[in-house]
C-alpha positions in Angstrom: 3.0 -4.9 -28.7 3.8 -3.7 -25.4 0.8 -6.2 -24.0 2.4 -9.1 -25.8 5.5 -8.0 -23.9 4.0 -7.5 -20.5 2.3 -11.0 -21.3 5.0 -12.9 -21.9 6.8 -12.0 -19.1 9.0 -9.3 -20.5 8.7 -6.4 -17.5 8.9 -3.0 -19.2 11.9 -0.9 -18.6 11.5 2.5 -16.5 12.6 5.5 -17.3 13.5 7.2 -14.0 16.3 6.7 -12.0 15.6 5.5 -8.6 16.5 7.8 -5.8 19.3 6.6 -3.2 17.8 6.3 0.5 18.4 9.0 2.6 21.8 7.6 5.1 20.5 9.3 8.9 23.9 8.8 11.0 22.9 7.7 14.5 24.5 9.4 17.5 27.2 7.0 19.1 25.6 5.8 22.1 22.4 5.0 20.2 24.2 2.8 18.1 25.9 1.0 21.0 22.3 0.5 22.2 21.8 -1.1 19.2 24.7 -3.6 19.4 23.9 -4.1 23.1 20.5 -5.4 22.4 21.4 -7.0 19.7 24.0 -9.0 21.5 21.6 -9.8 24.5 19.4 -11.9 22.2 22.3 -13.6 20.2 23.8 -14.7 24.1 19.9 -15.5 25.4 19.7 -18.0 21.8 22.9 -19.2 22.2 22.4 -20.2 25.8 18.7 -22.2 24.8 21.0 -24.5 21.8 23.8 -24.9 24.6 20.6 -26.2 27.2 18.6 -27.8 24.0 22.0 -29.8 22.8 23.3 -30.8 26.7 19.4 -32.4 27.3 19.5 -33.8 23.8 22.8 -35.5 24.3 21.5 -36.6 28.1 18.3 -37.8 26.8 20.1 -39.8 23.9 22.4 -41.4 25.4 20.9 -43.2 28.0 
């Protein structure tokens, strides 16, 4: 019965209980570090659309 189950697309239940992950706090100016790169890339792809849309609307309306 269980392979008719499994067959028809009916995923067994489990037993176990999952474990939570493991929460590591990070020390303050690692984190920063974190944000700081994180906003370097989101200014360095904001600055490419602004360039991309300016020579789009250049380009388009001549």
């Amino acid at each position: 019965m269980a392979e008719e189950a499994h067959a028809a697309g009916v995923l067994p239940r489990r037993t176990r209980s999952r474990t939570a992950p493991r929460v590591v706090p990070l020390p303050r100016n690692v984190e920063f570090a974190f944000i700081r790169s994180d906003l370097h890339r989101l200014l360095a792809i904001a600055g490419a659309l602004v360039v991309l849309m300016l020579t789009l609307l250049i380009v388009v309306g001549r």
